[in-house]
C-alpha positions in Angstrom: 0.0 0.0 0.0 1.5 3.8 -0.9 1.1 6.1 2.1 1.3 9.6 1.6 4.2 11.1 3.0 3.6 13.4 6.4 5.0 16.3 7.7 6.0 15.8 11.5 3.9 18.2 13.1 0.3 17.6 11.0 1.0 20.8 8.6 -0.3 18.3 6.0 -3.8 18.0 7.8 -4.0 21.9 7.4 -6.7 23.1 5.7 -7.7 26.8 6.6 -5.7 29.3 7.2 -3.0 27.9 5.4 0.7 28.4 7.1 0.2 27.4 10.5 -0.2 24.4 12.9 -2.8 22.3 13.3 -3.0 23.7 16.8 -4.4 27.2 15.6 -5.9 26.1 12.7 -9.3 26.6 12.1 -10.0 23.2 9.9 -8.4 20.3 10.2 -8.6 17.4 7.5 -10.4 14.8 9.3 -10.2 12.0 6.4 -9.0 9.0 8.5 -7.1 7.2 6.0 -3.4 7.7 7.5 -0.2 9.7 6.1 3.0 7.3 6.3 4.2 8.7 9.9 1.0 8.7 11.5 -1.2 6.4 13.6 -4.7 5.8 13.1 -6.6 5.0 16.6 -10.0 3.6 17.4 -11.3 6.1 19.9 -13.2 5.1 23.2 -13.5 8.3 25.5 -12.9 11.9 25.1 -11.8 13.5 28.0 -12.8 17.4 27.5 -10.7 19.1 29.0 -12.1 21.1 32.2 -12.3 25.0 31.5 -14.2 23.4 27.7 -16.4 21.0 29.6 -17.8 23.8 31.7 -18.4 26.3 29.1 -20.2 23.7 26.4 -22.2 22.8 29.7 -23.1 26.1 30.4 -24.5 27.1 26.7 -26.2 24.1 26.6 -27.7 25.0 30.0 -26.8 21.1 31.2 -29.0 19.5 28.9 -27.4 16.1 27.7 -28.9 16.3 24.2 -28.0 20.2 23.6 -23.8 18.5 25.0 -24.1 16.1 22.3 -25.2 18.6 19.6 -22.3 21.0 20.6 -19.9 19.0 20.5 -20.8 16.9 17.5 -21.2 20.6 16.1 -17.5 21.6 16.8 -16.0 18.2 15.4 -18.1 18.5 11.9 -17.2 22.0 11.6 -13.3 21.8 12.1 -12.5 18.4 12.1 -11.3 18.4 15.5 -12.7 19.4 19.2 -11.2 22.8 19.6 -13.6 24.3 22.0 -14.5 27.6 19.8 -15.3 29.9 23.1 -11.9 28.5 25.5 -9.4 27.5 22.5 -9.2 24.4 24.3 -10.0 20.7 23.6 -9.1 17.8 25.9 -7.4 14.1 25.5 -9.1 11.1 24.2 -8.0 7.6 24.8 -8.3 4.8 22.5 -7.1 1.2 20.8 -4.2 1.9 18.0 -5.7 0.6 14.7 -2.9 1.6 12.0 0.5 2.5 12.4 2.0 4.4 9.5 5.7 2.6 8.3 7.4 5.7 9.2 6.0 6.3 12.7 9.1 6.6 15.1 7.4 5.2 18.0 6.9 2.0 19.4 3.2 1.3 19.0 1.7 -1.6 18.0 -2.2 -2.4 16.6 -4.4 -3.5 19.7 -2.2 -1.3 22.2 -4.5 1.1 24.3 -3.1 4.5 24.7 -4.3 8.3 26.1 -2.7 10.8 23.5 -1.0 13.1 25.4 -1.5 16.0 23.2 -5.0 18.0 23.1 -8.0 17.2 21.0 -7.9 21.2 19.9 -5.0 20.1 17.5 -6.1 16.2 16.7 -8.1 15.3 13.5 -11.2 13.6 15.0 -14.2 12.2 13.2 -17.4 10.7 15.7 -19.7 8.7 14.1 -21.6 8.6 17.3 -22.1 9.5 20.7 -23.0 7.2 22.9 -22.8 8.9 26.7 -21.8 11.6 28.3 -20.3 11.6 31.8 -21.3 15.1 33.0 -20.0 14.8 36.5 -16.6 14.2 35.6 -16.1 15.7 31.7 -15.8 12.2 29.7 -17.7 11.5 26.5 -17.8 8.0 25.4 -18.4 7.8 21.4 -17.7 5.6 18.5 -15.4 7.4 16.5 -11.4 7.1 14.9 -8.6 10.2 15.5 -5.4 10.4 14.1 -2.1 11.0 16.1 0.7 12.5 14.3 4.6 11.7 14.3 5.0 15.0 17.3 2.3 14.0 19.0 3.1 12.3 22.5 0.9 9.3 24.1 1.2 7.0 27.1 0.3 3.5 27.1 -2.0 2.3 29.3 -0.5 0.6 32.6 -1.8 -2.8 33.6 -2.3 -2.0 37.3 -4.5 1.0 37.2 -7.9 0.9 35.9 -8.8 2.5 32.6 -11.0 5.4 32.9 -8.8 6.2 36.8 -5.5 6.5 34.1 -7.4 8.5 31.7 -8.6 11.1 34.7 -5.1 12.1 36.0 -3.5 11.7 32.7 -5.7 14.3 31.8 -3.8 16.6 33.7 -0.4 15.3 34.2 1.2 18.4 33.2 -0.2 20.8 36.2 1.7 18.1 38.7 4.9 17.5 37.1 5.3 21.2 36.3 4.9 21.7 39.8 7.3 19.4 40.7 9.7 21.5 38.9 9.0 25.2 39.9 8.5 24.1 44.0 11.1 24.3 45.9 11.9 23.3 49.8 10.5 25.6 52.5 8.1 27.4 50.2 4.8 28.8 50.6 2.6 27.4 47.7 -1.1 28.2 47.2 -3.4 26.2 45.0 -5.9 28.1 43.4 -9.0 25.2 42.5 -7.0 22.7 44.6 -10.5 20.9 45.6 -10.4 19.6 42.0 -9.0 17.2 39.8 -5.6 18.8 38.7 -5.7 21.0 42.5 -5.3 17.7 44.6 -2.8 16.3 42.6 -1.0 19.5 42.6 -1.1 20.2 46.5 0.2 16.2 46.7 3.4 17.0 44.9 3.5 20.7 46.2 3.6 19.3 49.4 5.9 16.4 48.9 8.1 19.0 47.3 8.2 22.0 49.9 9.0 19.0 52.7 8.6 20.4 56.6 9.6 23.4 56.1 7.2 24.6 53.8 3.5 24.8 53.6 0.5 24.3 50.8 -2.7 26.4 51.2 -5.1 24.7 49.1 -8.0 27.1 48.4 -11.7 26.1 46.6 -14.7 28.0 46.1 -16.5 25.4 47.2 -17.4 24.0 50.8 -17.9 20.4 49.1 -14.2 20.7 46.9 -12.2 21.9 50.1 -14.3 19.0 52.4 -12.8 16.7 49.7 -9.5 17.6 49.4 -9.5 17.4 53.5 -10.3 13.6 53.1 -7.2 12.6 51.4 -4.9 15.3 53.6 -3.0 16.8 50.6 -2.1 20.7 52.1 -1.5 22.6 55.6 -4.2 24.7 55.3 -7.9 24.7 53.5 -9.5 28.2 52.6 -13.0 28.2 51.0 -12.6 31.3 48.9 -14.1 32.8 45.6 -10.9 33.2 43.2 -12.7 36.1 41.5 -12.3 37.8 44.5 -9.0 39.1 44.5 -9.2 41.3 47.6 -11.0 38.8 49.5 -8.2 36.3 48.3 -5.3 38.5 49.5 -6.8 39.4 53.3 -6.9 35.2 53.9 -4.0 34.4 52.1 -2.2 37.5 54.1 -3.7 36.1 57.3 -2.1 33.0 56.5 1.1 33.6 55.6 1.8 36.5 58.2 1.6 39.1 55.6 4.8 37.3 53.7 2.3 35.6 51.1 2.7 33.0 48.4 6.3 32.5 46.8 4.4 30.2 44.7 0.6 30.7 43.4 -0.8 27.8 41.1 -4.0 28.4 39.3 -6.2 25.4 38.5 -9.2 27.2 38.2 -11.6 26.4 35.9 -13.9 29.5 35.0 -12.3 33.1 34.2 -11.3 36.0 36.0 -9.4 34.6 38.8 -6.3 36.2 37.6 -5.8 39.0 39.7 -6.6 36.8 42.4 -3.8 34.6 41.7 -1.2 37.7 41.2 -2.2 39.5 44.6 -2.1 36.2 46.8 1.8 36.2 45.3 5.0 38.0 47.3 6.9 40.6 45.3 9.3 38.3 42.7 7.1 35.3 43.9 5.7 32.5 40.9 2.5 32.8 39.0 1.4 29.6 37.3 -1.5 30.0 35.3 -2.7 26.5 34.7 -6.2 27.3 34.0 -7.4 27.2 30.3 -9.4 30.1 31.4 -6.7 32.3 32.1 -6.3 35.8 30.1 -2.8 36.7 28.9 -3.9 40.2 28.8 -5.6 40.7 32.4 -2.6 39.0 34.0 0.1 41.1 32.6 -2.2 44.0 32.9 -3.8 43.4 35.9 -0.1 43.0 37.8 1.2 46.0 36.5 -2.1 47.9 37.6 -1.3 47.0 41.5 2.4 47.3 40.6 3.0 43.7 41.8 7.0 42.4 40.4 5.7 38.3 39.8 7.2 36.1 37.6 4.1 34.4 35.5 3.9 31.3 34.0 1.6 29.9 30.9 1.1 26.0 31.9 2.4 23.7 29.9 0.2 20.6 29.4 3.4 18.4 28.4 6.7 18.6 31.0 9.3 15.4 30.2 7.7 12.3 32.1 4.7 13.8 32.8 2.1 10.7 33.1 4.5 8.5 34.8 4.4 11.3 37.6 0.6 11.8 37.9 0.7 7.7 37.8 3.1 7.3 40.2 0.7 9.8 42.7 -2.0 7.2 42.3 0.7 4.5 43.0 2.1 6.2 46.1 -1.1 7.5 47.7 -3.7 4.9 48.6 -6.1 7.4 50.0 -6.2 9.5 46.2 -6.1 6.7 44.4 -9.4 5.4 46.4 -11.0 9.0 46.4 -10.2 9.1 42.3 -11.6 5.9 41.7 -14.8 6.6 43.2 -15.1 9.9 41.6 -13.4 9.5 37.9 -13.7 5.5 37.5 
C-alpha cells in the first residue's frame, strides 16, 4: 500500500488558514485514511478538558442532548474538538488501529493509549455519541482520531484501571510542572486545589516544599475543600471565591503573616481569577497559570495595575515524564487513588 508522506507536526492535515499548525488552525482534514508517519486510533473516551467541559455545559444549560449537539457541532465544523469559546480541547483515549511505516514510536495495533496532546490540535471524526459523563467531563463515542509523528501518548499501565489512568493523565502536566518550579520551605497556594488537577497538585507541592514549607489549598466550594481534607494533601484549607481578588489577598495574608505566596498555582476552571492569583503572590514570587481560562492580557495587565514584580507562567500541558508522575501519585497514595476511583472511575 502507498502512504502519503507526512510532515512531522500535522502541517499536512491543514486546511484553513494555510501556514500554520494544526493547533491554531481553524480546519483540520479529518479523512481518516493515515499519512506514512501517522497512527490511526480507534477512539473510546474523550476526556474534554475542564475549562471546555464547563463552558459547552453552560451554553447548553446542562441539557445532555444540547452536549451532544455542541460538541458533534464543533467536530463537523473543524474536524477536530477545539472548543470555539476557550481555544481548548481535551485528551481522548483509544485502541491503536494503524501505524503508519514511518511512525518513530513503538506502538503496536491492539495497544490502548491516552494521547497526550489535546484534541484542539487532533483530527477527530465521531460517528456517534454514545454517553456523556457530566459529573466528571468524559464522553464516550464511537469514532477514529489520528495521532501524528509529534504527537506524544502514554500506554495504558496494567495496574491501574482504565478510565482512573485517563482522569489524571488528563492533567499530568499541572503536577509535574509543579514538581519542577516548587522548591523546599516554600509557601505554595493552589488556586481550584479541591479539584481534579488541584489535589494532585497540593500532593506533589507538598511532597516538594518538605517540613519546612506549607501548601494552602484554596476552593470555592465547601464540598471541593471537604474533599481535598479527606485525602490530607495541604497545611491549610481556605473556601474562597478566586474572582475575588481582595477577599483572596486578606486570607492568604492572614495566613502567611503578611509574607504571602512565593508560589501561586491556578487550577481554576472559569475566568477571571487572575488577579486573584497575582495579589495572593509576594513581590518576585511565581505565578502559574494553569487554567485554560486564564487571560494573557488581564494577567500582565492586571499585575502592573497593582504594581506587583511576579514572575508568570503559561502551563504547559506536556513537561518530560509527565504521566508517569501523575501515575506514580496514584501509585504512592492509597487514600487519592481510592478518592479518584470513586469519583473519575
Amino acid at each position: 500500500m502507498e502512504f502519503k508522506k507526512g510532515d512531522r507536526y500535522g502541517t499536512h492535515r491543514v486546511i484553513s488558514p494555510k501556514g500554520v499548525l494544526p493547533q491554531p488552525a481553524d480546519v483540520v482534514d479529518n479523512t481518516m485514511e493515515i499519512y506514512d508517519n501517522e497512527v490511526l486510533i480507534d477512539v473510546h473516551t474523550l476526556n474534554i478538558d475542564s475549562a471546555s467541559f464547563t463552558e459547552i455545559e453552560r451554553r447548553a444549560d446542562g441539557d445532555v442532548e444540547k452536549i451532544k449537539e455542541i460538541i458533534m457541532g464543533i467536530v463537523e465544523k473543524t474536524g477536530k474538538h477545539k472548543n470555539p469559546w476557550t481555544g481548548s480541547g481535551g485528551m481522548l483515549v483509544g485502541t491503536v488501529k494503524e501505524v503508519g511505516p514511518h511512525f518513530e514510536g513503538d506502538l503496536k495495533p491492539g495497544d490502548k493509549i491516552a494521547t497526550l496532546v489535546s484534541l484542539s490540535l487532533t483530527p477527530l471524526k465521531i460517528e456517534e455519541i454514545l454517553d456523556i459523563r457530566q459529573d466528571i467531563d468524559q464522553v464516550d463515542i464511537k469514532g477514529e482520531a489520528i495521532l501524528f509523528a509529534s504527537g506524544i501518548y502514554a500506554v495504558l499501565p496494567d495496574d491501574i484501571p482504565q478510565n482512573l489512568a485517563l482522569s489524571v493523565l488528563d492533567v499530568a502536566g499541572a503536577p509535574a510542572q509543579t514538581a519542577k518550579i516548587v522548591r523546599p520551605g516554600n509557601t505554595v497556594v493552589v488556586l481550584g486545589g479541591g479539584g481534579k488537577s488541584g489535589m494532585l497538585c497540593c500532593y506533589q507541592a507538598r511532597k516538594a516544599v518538605g517540613v519546612n514549607g506549607k501548601v494552602i489549598c484554596v476552593d470555592g466550594f465547601e464540598s471541593s475543600v471537604e474533599r481535598a481534607k479527606s485525602v490530607d494533601v495541604a497545611d491549610h484549607y481556605v473556601v474562597a471565591d478566586a474572582t475575588d481578588a481582595v477577599n483572596m489577598y486578606e486570607k492568604i495574608s492572614e495566613l502567611t503573616d503578611g509574607k504571602l505566596a512565593d508560589v501561586v498555582i491556578n487550577v481554576v476552571n472559569i475566568p477571571n481569577t487572575e488577579m486573584a492569583s497575582i495579589m495572593a503572590c509576594k513581590e518576585d514570587g511565581l505565578v502559574y497559570f494553569f487554567s485554560m481560562a486564564s487571560d494573557f492580557t488581564k494577567a500582565a495587565l492586571g499585575a502592573e495595575g497593582v504594581g506587583k514584580d511576579v514572575n508568570m507562567m503559561i502551563g504547559n500541558g506536556y513537561t518530560k515524564g509527565h504521566a508517569n508522575v501523575a501515575l506514580q501519585i496514584l501509585r504512592e497514595d492509597e487514600k487519592i487513588r481510592n478518592l479518584f476511583a470513586e469519583l473519575y472511575a
